[in-house]
C-alpha positions as CSV (number, residue, x, y, z in Angstrom):
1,X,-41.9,-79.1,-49.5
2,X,-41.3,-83.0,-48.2
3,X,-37.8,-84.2,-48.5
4,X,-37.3,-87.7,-47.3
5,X,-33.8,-89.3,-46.8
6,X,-32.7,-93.0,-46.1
7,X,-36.4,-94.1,-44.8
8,X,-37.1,-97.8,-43.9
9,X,-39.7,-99.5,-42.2
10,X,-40.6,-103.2,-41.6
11,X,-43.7,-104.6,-39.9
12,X,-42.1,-107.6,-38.0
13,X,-39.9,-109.3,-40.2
14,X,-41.7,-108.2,-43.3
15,X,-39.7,-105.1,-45.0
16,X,-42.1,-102.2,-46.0
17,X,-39.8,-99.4,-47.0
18,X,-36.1,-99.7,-48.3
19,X,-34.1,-97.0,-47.9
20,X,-36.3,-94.2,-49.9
21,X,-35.0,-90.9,-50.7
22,X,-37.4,-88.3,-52.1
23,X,-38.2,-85.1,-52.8
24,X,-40.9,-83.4,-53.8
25,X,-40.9,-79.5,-54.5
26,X,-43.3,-76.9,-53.6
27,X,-46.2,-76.6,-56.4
28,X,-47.6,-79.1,-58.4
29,X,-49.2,-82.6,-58.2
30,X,-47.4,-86.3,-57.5
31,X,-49.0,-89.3,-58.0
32,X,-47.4,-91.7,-56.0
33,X,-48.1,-95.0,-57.4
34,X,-47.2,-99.1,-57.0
35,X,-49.1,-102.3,-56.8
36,X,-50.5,-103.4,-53.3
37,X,-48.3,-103.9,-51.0
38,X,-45.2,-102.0,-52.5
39,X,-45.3,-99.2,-49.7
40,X,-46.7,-96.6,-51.0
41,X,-49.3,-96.5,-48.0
42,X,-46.8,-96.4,-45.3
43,X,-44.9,-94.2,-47.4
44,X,-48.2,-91.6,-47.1
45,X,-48.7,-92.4,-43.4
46,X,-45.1,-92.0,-42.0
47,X,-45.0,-88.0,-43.5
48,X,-48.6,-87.7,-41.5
49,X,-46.7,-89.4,-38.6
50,X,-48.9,-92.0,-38.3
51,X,-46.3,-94.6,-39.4
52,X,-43.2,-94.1,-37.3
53,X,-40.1,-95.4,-39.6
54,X,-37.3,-97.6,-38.5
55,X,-34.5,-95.0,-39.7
56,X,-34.5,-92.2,-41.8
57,X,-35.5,-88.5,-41.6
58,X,-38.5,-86.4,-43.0
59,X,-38.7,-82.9,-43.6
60,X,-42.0,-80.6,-44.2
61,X,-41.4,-77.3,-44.9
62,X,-37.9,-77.7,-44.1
63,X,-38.5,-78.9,-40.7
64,X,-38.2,-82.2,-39.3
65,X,-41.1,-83.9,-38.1
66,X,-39.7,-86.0,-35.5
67,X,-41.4,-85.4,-32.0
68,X,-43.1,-82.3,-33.3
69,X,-46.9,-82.4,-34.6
70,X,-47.5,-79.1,-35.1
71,X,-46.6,-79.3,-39.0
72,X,-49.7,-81.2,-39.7
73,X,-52.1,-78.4,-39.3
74,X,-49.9,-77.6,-42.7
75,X,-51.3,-80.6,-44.2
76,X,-55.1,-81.4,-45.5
77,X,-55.5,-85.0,-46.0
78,X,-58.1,-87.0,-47.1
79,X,-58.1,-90.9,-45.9
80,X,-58.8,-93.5,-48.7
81,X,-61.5,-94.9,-46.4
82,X,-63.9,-92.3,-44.0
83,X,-64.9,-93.7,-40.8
84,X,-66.8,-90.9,-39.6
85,X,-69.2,-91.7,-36.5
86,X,-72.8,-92.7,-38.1
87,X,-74.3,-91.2,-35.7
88,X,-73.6,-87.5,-36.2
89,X,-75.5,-85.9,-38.7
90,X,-73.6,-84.3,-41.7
91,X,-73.4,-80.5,-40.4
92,X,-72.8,-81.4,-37.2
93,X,-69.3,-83.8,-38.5
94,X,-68.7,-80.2,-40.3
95,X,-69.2,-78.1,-37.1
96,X,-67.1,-80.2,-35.3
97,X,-63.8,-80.3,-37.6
98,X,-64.5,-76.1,-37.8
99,X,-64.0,-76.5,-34.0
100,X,-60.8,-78.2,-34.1
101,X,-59.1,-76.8,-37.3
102,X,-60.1,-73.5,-37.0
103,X,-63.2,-71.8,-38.7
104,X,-63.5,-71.5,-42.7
105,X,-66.1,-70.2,-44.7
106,X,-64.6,-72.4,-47.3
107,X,-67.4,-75.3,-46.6
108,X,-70.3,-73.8,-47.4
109,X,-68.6,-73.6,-50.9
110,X,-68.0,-76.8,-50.8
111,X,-70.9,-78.4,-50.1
112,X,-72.6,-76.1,-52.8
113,X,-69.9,-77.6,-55.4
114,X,-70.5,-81.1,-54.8
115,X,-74.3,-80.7,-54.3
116,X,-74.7,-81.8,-50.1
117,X,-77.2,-79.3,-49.1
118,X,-79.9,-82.3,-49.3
119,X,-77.6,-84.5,-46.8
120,X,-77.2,-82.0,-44.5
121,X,-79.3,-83.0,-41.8
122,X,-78.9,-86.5,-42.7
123,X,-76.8,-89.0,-40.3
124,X,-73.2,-90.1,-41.6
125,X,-74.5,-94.0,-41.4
126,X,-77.5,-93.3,-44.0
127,X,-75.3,-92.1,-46.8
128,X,-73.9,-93.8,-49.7
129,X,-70.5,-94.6,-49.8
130,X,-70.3,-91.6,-52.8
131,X,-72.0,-89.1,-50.5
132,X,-69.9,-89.9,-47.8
133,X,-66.8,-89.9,-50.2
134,X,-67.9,-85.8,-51.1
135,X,-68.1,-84.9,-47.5
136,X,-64.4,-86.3,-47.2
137,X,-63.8,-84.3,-50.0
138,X,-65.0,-80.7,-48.2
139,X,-63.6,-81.7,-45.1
140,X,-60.0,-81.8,-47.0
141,X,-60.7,-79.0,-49.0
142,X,-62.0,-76.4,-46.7
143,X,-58.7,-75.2,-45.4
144,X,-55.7,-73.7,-46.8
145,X,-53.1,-75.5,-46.0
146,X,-49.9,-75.9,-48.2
147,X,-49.6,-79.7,-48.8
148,X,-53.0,-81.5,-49.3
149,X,-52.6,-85.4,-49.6
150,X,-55.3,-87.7,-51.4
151,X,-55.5,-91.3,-50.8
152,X,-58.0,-93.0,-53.5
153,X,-60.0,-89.4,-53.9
154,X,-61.9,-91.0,-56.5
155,X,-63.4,-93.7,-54.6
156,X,-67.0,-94.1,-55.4
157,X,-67.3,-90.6,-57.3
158,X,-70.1,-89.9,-60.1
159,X,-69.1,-88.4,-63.3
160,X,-69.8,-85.5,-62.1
161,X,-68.5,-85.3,-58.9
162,X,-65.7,-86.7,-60.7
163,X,-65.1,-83.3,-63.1
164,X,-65.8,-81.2,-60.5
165,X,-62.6,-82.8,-58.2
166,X,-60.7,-82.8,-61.2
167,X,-61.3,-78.8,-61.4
168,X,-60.6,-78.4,-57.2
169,X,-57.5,-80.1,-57.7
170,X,-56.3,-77.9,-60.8
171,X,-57.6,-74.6,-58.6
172,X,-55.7,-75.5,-55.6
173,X,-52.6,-76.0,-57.8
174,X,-53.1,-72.7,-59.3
175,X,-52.6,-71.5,-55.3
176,X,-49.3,-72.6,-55.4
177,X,-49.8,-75.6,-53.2
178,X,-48.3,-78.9,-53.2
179,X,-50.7,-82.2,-53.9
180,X,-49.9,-86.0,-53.1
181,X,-52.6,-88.3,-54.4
182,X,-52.4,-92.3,-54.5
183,X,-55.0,-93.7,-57.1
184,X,-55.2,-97.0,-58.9
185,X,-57.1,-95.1,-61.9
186,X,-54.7,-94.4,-64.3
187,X,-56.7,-92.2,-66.2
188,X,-57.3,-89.9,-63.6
189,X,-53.8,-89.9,-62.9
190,X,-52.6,-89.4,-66.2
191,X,-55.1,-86.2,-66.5
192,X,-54.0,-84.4,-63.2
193,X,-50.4,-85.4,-62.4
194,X,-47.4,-83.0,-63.1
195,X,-45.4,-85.9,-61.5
196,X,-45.3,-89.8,-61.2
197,X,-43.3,-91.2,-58.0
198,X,-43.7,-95.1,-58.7
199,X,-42.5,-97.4,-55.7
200,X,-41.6,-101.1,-56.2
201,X,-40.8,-103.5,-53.3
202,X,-40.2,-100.4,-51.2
203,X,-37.6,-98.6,-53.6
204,X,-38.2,-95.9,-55.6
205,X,-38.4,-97.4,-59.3
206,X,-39.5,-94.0,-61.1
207,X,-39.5,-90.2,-60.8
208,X,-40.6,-88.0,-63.3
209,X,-43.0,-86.9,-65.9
210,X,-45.6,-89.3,-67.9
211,X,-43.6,-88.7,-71.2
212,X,-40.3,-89.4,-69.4
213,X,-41.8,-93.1,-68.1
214,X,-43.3,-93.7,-71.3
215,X,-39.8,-93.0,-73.0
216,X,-38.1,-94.6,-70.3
217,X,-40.1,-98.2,-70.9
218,X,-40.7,-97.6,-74.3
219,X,-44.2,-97.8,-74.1
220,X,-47.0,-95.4,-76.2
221,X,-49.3,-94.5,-73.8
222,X,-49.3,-94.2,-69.8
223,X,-51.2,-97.7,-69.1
224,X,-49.2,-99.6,-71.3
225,X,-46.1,-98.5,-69.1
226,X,-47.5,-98.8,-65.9
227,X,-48.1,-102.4,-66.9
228,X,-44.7,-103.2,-68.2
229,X,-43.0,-102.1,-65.3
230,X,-45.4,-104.5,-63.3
231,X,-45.0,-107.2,-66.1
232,X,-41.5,-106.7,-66.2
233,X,-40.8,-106.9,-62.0
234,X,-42.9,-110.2,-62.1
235,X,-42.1,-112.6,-65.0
């Protein structure tokens, strides 16, 4: 699904990305985690093309994305922070992405799931920062592509809404598709992910399954290893 080879990036003199090679196959979720600043961000934007890298080549369904844009209708992705214009009332942000994506029926499902009828006719710049985090989360969901990527998707999520993205995830899985997600909550991780991809100082440090990290830093339970490879990479 998105095989990376040799990628580096620096901002300036300060080195982002090291020489990562990855690949993640078709079906299933990855968690790609690290502490701030250890990449994992530019690592996210340079396969939406919104990072251009230094060296190194990307490949999305096989294909690379270098001077070609057209694989990111392929790709639903949900930014970690919505900056929608405050202006435009709920439906009318909805409308809109319909008119530029392509239509769906998939949002009024959507909206129905997280419970959004009420903000409707409500302008973006009124909401709470959780309502405003559920109508990120329907203007991911509501097409079909094969690779959907997550930055933060819990951000500011009730209980509720929390179980009921949770579920999403799991039935888009069940599609066959292929799911990126960057979270700091570890529990929310450790519940969805098929996969942990765990950058350090721009490297790859880890690939693999929760049990295989936990075996790997001899720790018995999923935070416990997170924080000794953190504890470890910093005495």
């Amino acid at each position: 699904m998105v095989s990376i080879q040799n990628l580096h990036k620096q901002f300036n003199k300060n080195v982002v990305l090291s020489g990562i090679d990855l690949n993640i196959s078709e079906g299933g979720i990855f968690a790609v985690l690290g502490p701030n600043g250890s990449g994992k961000t530019t690592l996210i934007k340079s396969i939406l093309g919104m990072v251009i890298p230094n060296k190194g080549e990307i490949l999305v369904l096989g294909k690379t994305i270098k001077n070609n844009s057209t694989y990111r209708n392929k790709i639903d992705y949900l930014p970690q922070i919505a900056n929608f214009p405050s202006n435009l009332k709920v439906k009318e942000l909805i409308k809109m992405i319909k008119d530029l994506r392509g239509n769906t029926t998939e949002d009024e499902r959507l909206i129905t799931l997280f419970k959004l009828e009420p903000f409707l006719n409500k302008k973006l710049g009124n909401l709470s920062g959780g309502t405003k985090q559920k109508v990120n989360l329907v203007l991911t969901f509501m097409f079909n592509s094969p690779l959907i990527i997550l930055d933060e998707p819990t951000t500011g999520l009730d209980p509720i809404s929390l179980i009921r993205l949770k579920d999403l995830i799991q039935t888009e899985k069940a599609k066959g598709k292929t799911i990126l997600i960057t979270s700091h909550i570890m529990s929310f991780v450790e519940e969805v992910s098929d996969e942990i991809v765990f950058i350090l100082e721009g490297k790859i440090y880890f690939k693999g399954s929760i049990d295989a990290l936990k075996t790997k830093t001899n720790q018995p339970d999923f935070e416990h290893a997170i924080a000794s490879i953190l504890t470890d990479n910093h005495a």
